[in-house]
C-alpha positions in Angstrom: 25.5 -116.7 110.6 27.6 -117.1 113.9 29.6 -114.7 115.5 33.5 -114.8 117.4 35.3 -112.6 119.4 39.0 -112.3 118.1 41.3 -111.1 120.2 45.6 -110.8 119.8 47.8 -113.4 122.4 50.2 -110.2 123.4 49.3 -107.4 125.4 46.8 -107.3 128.1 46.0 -110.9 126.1 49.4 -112.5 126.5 47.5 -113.3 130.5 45.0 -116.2 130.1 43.0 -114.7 133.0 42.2 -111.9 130.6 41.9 -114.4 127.6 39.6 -116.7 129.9 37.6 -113.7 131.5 36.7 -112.5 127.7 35.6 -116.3 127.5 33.1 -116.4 129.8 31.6 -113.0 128.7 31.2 -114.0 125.1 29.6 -117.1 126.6 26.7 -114.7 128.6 26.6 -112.3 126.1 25.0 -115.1 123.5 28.7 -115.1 121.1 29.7 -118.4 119.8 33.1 -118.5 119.5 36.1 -117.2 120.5 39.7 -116.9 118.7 43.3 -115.7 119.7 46.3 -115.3 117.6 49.1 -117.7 117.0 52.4 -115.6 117.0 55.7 -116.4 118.7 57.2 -113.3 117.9 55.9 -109.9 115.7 58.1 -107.3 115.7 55.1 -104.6 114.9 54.1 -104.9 118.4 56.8 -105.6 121.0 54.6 -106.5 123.9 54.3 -109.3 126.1 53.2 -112.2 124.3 51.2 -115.3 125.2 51.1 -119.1 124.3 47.8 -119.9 122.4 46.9 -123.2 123.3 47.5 -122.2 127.3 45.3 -118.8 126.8 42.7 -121.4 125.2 43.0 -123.9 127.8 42.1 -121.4 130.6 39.2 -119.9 128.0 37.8 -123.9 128.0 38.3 -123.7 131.7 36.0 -120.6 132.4 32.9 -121.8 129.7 30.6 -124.7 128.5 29.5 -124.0 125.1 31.3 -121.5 122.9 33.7 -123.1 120.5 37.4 -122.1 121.0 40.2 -122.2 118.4 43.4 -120.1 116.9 43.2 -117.7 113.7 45.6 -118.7 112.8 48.2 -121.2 113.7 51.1 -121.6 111.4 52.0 -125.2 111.2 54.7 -124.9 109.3 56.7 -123.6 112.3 55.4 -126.2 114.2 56.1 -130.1 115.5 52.9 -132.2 113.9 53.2 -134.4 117.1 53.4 -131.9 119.2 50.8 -129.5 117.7 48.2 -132.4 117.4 49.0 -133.4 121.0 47.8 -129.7 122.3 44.7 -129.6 119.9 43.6 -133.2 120.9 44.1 -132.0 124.4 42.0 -128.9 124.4 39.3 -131.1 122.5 38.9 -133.6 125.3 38.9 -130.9 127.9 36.1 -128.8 126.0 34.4 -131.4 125.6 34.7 -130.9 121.6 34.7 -127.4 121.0 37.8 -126.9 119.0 37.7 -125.3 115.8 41.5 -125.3 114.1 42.4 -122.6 111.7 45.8 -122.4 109.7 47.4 -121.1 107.4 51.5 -119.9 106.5 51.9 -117.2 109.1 53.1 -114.5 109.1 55.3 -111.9 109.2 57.6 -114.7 107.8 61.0 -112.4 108.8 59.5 -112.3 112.3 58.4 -115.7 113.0 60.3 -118.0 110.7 63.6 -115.6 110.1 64.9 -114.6 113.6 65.0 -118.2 114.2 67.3 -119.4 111.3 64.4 -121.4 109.1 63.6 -120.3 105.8 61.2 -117.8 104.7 60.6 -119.5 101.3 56.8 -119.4 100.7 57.0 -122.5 98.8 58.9 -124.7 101.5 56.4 -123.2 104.1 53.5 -124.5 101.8 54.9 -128.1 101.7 55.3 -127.9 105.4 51.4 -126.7 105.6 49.8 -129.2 103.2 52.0 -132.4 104.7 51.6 -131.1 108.4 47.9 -131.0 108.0 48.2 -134.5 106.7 49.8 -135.4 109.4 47.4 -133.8 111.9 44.4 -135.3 110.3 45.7 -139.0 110.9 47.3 -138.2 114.8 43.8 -136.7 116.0 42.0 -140.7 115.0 44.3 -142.0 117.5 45.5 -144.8 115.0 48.9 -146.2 114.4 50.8 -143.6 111.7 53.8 -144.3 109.1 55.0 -141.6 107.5 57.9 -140.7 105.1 57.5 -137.2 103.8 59.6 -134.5 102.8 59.6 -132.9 105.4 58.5 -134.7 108.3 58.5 -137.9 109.5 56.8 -140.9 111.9 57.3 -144.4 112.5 54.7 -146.4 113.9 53.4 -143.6 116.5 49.5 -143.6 117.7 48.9 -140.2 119.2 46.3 -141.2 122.6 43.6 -139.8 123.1 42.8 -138.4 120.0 40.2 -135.6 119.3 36.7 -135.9 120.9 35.1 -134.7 117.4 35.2 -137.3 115.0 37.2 -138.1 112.8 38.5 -134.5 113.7 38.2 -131.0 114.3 36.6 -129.0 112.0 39.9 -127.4 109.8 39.6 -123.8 108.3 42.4 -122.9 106.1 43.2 -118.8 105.9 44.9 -116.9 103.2 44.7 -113.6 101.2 42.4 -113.3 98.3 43.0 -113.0 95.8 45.6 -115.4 96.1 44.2 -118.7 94.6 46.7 -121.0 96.0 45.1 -120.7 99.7 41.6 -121.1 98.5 42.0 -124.3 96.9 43.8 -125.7 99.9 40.9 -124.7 101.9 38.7 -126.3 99.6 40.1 -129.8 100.9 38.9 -128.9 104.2 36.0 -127.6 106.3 36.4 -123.5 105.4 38.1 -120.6 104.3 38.9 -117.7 106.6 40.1 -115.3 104.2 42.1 -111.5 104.4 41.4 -109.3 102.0 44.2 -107.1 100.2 41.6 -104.4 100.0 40.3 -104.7 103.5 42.8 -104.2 106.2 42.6 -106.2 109.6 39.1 -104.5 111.1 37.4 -103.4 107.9 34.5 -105.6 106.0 35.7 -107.0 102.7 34.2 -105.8 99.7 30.6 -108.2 99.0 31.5 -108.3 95.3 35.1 -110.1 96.8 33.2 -112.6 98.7 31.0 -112.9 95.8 34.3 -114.0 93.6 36.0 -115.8 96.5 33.0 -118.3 97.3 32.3 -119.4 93.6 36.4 -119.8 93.2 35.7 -122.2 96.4 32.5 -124.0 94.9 34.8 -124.9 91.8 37.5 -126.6 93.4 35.2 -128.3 96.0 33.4 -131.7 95.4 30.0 -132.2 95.6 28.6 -133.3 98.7 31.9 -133.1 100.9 29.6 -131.5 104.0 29.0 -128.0 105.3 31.7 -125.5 104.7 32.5 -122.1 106.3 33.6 -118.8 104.9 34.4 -116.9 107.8 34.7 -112.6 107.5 35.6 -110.2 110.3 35.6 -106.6 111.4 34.4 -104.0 113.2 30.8 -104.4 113.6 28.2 -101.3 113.8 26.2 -101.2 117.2 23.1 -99.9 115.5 20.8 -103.4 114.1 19.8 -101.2 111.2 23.2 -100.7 110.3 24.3 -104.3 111.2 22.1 -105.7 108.8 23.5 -103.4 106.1 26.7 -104.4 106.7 26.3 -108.1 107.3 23.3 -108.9 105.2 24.7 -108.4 101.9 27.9 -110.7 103.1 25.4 -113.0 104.2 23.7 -113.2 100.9 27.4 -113.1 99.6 27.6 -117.3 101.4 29.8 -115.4 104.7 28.5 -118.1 107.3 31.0 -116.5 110.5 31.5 -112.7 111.4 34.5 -112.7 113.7 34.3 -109.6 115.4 38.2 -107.7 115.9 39.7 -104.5 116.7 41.3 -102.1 114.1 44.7 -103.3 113.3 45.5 -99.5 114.4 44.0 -99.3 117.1 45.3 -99.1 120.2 42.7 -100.4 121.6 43.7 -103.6 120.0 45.1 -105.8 122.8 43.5 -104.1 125.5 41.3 -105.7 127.8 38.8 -103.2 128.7 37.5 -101.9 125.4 37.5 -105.6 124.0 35.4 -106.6 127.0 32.8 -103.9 126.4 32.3 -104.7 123.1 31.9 -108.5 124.4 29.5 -107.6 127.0 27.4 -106.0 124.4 26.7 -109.0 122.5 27.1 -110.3 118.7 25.2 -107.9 116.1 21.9 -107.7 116.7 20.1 -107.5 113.3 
């Protein structure tokens, strides 16, 4: 198993010195990644909020070997040009340490709403499954044609394209036990899944993961290459405990704890408490 930091892009957050500075601990501390969030706008918490891709650029500027990425970034309320252009540029800068999540988004009223585009779930999955189309032909750097629904290019080659080849590795999120997101993220390199029974901070049930990676192992072919299934929460400090917790998720086919903050908290989007749980190290077990 590996082990991420997640941390929110408002708050103490929305500063890429505190994003980058969070960076370089996890890096000491022995962690091997490190997310952020993708909102634009969430009404829940009206803080100062923070670009993604320019808190991960200073994160990439302040380390040398943890991998860096978003959980998650919405594409649907996203440019494809655009969007592949910041990922391929945070790849070459890393040196090839970008991991790219996505998934719908959400709240959909906040982020899609109070901007005039539709909520529809359906329209925001066509925009997710031809976006990441899209994506997955600008990061090769070759000449692109498209005529989709919903977006459109003409001849375009995106340069430089991503460092990892033929891309990023591409983890698709969703709550189980919705079966639609699963079987999208069986196209790709992982699933990075929220529970309905597990609010943000809290381990999913093991019998859940248990049920979630078969559903995967059906709808994936056989030797498509490694794939993730990536859990988070609140770990416990104590190894004994840690190994409680994790082990039977482990066992379960969990191959990432990402380690967050209670939803409720309020230390959520604070720098200090986030950094002392950093500076402490992944779960020792």
């Amino acid at each position: 198993m590996r082990f991420s930091v997640n941390v929110p892009n408002f708050g103490d957050f929305a500063d890429p010195r505190a994003v980058a500075k969070v960076a370089a601990a996890a890096e000491e501390a022995g962690w091997d990644g490190l997310f952020v969030w993708d909102h634009v706008l969430h009404r829940r918490h009206p803080r100062p909020f923070g670009d993604p891709w320019m808190l991960l650029t200073a994160a990439a500027l302040a380390t040398s070997r943890i991998r860096l990425g978003t959980l998650v970034t919405p594409v649907a309320r996203r440019r494809p040009q655009q969007l592949a252009r910041q990922v391929a540029t945070l790849d070459n800068l890393s040196g090839g340490r970008v991991l790219f999540a996505a998934g719908l988004g959400g709240p959909a009223e906040d982020e899609y709403g109070s901007f005039g585009e539709t909520t529809d779930p359906v329209v925001l999955a066509e925009r997710l499954d031809e976006g990441l189309d899209l994506l997955n032909r600008f990061w090769l750097g070759d000449p692109v044609n498209h005529e989709g629904r919903h977006f459109q290019a003409r001849d375009v080659a995106l340069l430089p394209g991503t460092v990892q080849r033929p891309r990023p590795p591409v983890w698709i999120a969703g709550f189980w036990p919705n079966r639609p997101p699963m079987r999208r993220a069986a196209r790709w390199d992982g699933a990075v899944p929220l529970f309905a029974s597990a609010k943000h901070g809290h381990a999913p049930p093991v019998e859940e993961v248990h049920d979630l990676v078969a559903y995967v192992g059906r709808h994936r072919g056989r030797g498509e290459g490694p794939f993730e299934i990536v859990l988070g929460g609140v770990s416990p400090s104590a190894p004994a405990k840690a190994r409680d917790l994790l082990g039977p998720l482990i066992d379960a086919g969990a191959t990432w704890w990402d380690e967050r903050q209670l939803q409720d908290s309020g230390d959520l989007d604070r720098l200090e408490p986030v950094l002392r749980r950093v500076e402490q190290g992944p779960p020792a077990f």
